[in-house]
KENULO-804741 format. One record per residue (C-alpha): residue number from 1; residue in three letters; x, y, z. Coordinates in nm, 3 decimals. Example, Ala and Ser with C-alpha at 12.3 -4.5 7.8 and 13.67 -1.06 7.14 Angstrom:
   seq   type         u         v         w
     1    Ala     1.230    -0.450     0.780
     2    Ser     1.367    -0.106     0.714
//
This chain:
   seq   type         u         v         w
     1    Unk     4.003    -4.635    -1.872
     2    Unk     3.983    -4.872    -2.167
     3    Unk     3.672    -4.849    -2.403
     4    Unk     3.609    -5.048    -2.730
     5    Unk     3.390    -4.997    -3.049
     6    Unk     3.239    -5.317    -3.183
     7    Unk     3.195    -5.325    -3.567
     8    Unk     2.938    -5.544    -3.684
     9    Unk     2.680    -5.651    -3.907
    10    Unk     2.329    -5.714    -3.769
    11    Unk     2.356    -5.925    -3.520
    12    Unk     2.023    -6.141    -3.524
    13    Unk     1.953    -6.329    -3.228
    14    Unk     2.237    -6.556    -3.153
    15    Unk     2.463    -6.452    -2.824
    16    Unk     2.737    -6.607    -2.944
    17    Unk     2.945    -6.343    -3.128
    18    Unk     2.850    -6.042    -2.853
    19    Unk     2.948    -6.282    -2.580
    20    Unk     3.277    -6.329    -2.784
    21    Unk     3.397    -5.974    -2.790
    22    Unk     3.273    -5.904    -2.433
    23    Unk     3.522    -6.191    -2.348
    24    Unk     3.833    -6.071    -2.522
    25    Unk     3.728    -5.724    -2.424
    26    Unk     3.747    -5.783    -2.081
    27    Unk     4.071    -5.992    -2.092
    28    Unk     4.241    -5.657    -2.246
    29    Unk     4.046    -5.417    -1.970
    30    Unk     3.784    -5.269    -2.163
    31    Unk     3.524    -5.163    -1.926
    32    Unk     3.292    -4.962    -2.143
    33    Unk     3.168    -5.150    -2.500
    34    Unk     3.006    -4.919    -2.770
    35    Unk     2.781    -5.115    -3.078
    36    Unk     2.638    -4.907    -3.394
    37    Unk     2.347    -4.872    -3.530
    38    Unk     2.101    -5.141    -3.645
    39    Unk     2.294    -5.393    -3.529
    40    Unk     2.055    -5.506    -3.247
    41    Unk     1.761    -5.504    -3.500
    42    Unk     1.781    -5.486    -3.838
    43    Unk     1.805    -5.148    -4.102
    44    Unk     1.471    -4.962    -4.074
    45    Unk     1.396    -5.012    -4.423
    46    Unk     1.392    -5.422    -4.304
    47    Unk     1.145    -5.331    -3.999
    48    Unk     0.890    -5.186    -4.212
    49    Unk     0.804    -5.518    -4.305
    50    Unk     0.819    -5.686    -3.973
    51    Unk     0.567    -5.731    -3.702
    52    Unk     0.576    -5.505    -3.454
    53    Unk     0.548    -5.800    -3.165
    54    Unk     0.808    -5.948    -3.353
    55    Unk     1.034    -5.658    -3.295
    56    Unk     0.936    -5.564    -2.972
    57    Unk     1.041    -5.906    -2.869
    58    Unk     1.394    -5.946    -3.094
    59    Unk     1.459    -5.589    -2.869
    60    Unk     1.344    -5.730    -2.560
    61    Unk     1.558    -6.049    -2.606
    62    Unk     1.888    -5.803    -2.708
    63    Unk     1.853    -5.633    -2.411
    64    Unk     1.812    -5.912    -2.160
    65    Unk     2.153    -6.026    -2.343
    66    Unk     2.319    -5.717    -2.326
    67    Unk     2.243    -5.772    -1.933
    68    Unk     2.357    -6.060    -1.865
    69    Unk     2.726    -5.996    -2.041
    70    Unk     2.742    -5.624    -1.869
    71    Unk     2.692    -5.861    -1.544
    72    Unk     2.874    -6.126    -1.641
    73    Unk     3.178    -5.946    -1.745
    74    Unk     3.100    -5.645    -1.512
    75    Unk     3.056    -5.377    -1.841
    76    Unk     2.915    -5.115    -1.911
    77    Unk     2.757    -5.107    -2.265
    78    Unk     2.611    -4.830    -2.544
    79    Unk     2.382    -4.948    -2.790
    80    Unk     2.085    -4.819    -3.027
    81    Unk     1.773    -5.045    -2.987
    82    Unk     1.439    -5.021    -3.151
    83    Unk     1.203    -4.989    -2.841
    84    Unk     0.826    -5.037    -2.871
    85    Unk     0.604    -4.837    -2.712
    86    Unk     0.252    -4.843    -2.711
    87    Unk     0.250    -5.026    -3.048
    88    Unk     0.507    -4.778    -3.195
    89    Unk     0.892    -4.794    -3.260
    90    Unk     1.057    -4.552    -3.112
    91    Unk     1.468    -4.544    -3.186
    92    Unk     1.644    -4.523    -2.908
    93    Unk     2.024    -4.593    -2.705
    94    Unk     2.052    -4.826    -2.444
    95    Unk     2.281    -4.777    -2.162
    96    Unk     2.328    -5.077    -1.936
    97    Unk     2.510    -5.117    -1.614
    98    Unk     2.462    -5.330    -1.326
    99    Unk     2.176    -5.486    -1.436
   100    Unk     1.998    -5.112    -1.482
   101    Unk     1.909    -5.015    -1.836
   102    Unk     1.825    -4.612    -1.905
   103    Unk     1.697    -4.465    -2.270
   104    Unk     1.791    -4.238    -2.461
   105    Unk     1.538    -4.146    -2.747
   106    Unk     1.685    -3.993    -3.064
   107    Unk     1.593    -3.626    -3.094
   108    Unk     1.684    -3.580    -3.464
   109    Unk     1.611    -3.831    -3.714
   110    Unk     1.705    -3.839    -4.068
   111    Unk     1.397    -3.760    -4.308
   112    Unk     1.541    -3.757    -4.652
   113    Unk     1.331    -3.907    -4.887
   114    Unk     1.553    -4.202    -4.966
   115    Unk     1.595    -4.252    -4.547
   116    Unk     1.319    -4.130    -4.431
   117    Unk     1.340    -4.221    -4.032
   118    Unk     1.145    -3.945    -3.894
   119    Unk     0.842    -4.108    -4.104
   120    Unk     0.877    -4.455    -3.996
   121    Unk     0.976    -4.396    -3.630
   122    Unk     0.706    -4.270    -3.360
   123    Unk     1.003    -4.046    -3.183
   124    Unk     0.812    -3.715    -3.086
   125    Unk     0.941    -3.393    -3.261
   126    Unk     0.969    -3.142    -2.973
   127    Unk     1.219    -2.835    -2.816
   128    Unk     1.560    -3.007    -2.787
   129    Unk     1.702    -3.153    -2.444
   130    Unk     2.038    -3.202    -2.347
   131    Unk     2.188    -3.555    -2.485
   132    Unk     2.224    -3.850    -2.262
   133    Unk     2.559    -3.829    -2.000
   134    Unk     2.654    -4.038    -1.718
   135    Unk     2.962    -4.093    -1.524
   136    Unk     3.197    -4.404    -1.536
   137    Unk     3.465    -4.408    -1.252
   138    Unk     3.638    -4.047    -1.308
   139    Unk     3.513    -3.975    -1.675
   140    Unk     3.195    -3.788    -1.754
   141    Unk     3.047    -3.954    -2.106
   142    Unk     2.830    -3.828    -2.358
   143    Unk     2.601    -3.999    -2.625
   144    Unk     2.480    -3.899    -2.968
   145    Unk     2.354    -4.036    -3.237
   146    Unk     2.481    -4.027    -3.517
   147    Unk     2.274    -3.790    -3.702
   148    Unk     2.254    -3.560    -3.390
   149    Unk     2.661    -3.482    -3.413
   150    Unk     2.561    -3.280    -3.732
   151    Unk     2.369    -3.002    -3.459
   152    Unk     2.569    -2.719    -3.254
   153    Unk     2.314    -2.754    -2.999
   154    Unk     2.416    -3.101    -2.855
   155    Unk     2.763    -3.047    -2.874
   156    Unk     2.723    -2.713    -2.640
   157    Unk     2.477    -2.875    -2.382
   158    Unk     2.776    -3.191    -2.390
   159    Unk     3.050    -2.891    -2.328
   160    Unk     2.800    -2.741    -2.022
   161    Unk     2.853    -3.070    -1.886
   162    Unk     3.220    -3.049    -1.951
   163    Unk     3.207    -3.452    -2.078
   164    Unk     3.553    -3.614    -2.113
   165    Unk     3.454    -3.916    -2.393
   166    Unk     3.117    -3.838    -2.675
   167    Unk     3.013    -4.178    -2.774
   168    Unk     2.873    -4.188    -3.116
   169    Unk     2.709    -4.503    -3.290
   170    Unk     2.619    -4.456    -3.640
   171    Unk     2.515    -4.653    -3.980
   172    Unk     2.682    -4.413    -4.253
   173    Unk     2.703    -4.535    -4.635
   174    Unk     2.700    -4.420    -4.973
   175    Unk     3.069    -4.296    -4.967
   176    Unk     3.054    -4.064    -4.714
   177    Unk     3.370    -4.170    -4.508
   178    Unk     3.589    -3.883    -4.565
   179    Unk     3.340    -3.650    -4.441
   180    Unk     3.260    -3.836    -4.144
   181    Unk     3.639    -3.846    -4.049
   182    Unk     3.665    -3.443    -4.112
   183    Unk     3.345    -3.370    -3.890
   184    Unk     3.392    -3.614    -3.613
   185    Unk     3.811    -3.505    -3.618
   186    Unk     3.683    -3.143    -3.597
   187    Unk     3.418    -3.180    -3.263
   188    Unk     3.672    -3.404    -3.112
   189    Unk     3.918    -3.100    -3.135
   190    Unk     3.680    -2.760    -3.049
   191    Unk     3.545    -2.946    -2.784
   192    Unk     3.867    -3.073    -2.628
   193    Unk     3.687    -3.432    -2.585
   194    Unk     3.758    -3.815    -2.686
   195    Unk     3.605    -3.908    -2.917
   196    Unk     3.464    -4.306    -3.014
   197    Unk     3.239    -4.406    -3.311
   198    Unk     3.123    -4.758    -3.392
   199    Unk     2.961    -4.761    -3.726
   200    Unk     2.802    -5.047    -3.881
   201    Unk     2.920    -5.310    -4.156
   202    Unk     2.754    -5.483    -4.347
   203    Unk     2.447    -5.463    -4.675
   204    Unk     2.124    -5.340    -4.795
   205    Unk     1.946    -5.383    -5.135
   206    Unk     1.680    -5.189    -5.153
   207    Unk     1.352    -5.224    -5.386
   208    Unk     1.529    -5.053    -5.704
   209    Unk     1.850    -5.298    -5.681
   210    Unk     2.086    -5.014    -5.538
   211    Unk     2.287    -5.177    -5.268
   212    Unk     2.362    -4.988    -4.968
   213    Unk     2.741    -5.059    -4.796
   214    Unk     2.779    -5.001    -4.442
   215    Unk     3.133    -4.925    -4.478
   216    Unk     3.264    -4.981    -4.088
   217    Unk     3.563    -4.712    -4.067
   218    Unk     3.482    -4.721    -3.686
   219    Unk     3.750    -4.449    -3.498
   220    Unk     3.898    -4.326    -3.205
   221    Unk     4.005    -3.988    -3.207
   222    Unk     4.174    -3.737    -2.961
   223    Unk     4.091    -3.409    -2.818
   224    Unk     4.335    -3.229    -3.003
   225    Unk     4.176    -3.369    -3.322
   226    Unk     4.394    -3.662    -3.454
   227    Unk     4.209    -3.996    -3.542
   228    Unk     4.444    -4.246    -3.358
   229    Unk     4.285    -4.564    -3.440
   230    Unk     4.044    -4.641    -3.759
   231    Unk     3.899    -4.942    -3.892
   232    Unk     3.884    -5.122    -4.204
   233    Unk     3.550    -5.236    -4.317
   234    Unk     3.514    -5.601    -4.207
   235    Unk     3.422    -5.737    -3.870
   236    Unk     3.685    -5.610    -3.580
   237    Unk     3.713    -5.459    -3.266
   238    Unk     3.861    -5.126    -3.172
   239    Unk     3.969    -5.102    -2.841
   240    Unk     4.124    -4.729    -2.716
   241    Unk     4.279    -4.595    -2.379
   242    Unk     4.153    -4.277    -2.229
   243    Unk     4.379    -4.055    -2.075
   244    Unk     4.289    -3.808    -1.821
   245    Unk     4.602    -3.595    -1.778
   246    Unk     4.596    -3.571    -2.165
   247    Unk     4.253    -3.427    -2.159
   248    Unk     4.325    -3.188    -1.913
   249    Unk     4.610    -3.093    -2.129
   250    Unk     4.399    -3.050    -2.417
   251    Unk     4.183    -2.817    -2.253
   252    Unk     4.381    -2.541    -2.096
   253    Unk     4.654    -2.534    -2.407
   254    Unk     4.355    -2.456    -2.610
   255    Unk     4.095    -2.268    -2.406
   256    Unk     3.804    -2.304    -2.554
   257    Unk     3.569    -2.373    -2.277
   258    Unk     3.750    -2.054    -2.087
   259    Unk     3.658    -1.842    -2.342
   260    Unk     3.267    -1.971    -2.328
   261    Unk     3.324    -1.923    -1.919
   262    Unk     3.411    -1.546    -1.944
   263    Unk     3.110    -1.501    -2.150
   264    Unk     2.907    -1.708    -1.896
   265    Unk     2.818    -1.934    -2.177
   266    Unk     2.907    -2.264    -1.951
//
């Protein structure tokens, strides 16, 4: 199976690019499409000051889009939305297929005090559940935000559900590149999985002048650990192959997961 990683800045409210990459997607047999972060509805430090009508609507509007291309170009697509509930944004991932759109809700949000999501987001703080998972054709997928691939816990309930592919969109900045490519190299490899992140471009000035870069560096990595494919930091689109025998390979040479069995861990 083919899968791509779209890297892009906020998107707005014009069709036009998405339906672009769809298109060329589709003409090199992608059939799963993964977006990052915030680029559906602007950073969170830009919602603050919106209406909330205003973004329930922008979401609603991204979604009946996302829709109609998954139809039109028979896709299925990943992407974080800002859902409204009950007067309250709640950040979420949207998985659409066949006209059918499910939710994940993040579980862990960042609440440093410079990105503070957990304070602006209504996303209830409760005993962790298993991430989202779902099955295209013969590959079992997983989903985590990006903050959530810093926690053991998903990545064990993902390996109980012996996934083949952990999709991960993410908004990283401030430099952090290098450590994003160690850690995501790392689960990749001790959990025997591929491994696709699609991480936002673009900027942010904040209130004190300090700009925030959304450096891109979108990836594809193996499950014995090597990045294969890596992005620059301007608009592209990464497009990867899965390969099931190579999986498979991956996971008895190594063992991991046997190990866990004997133990009656998995």
């Amino acid at each position: 199976m083919r899968v791509a990683a779209l890297q892009l800045n906020a998107l707005g409210l014009s069709p036009n690019r998405l339906d672009y990459y769809f298109r060329h997607a589709k003409a090199d047999g992608v059939e799963l499409v993964l977006l990052g972060e915030y680029v559906l509805n602007p950073f969170f430090h830009e919602l603050a000051s919106i209406p909330i009508g205003m973004i329930a609507q922008q979401s609603e509007n991204q979604i009946k889009l996302l829709k109609e291309l998954c139809n039109k170009y028979e896709m299925v697509a990943v992407a974080p939305i800002v859902r409204v509930v009950k007067k309250d944004p709640i950040k979420s991932i949207a998985l659409v297929r066949n006209e059918r759109v499910s939710y994940y809700d993040q579980q862990i949000l960042i609440n440093y005090k410079h990105w503070n999501e957990e304070r602006y987001f209504a996303n209830e703080i409760k005993e962790l559940e298993a991430p989202m998972t779902f099955r295209h054709g013969d590959l079992k997928v997983g989903v985590l935000a990006g903050f959530e691939i810093h926690f053991d816990y998903f990545w064990m309930q993902l390996m109980k559900k012996d996934v083949d592919l952990v999709l991960v969109p993410s908004v990283s900045t401030f430099g952090s590149g290098e450590r994003w490519k160690e850690l995501l190299a790392m689960r990749a490899f001790t959990n025997n999985v591929y491994l696709l992140r699609a991480n936002r471009i673009g900027e942010y000035k904040d209130d004190l002048g300090l700009v925030w870069k959304f450096y891109g560096e979108s990836l594809f990595a193996a499950p014995d650990g090597k990045i294969e494919q890596i992005l620059g930091d301007s608009e592209e689109m990464l497009i990867a192959q899965i390969d099931k025998e190579r999986l498979k390979s991956a996971k008895k040479e190594w063992g991991f997961r046997s190990q866990l069995k004997r133990r009656g861990m998995l």
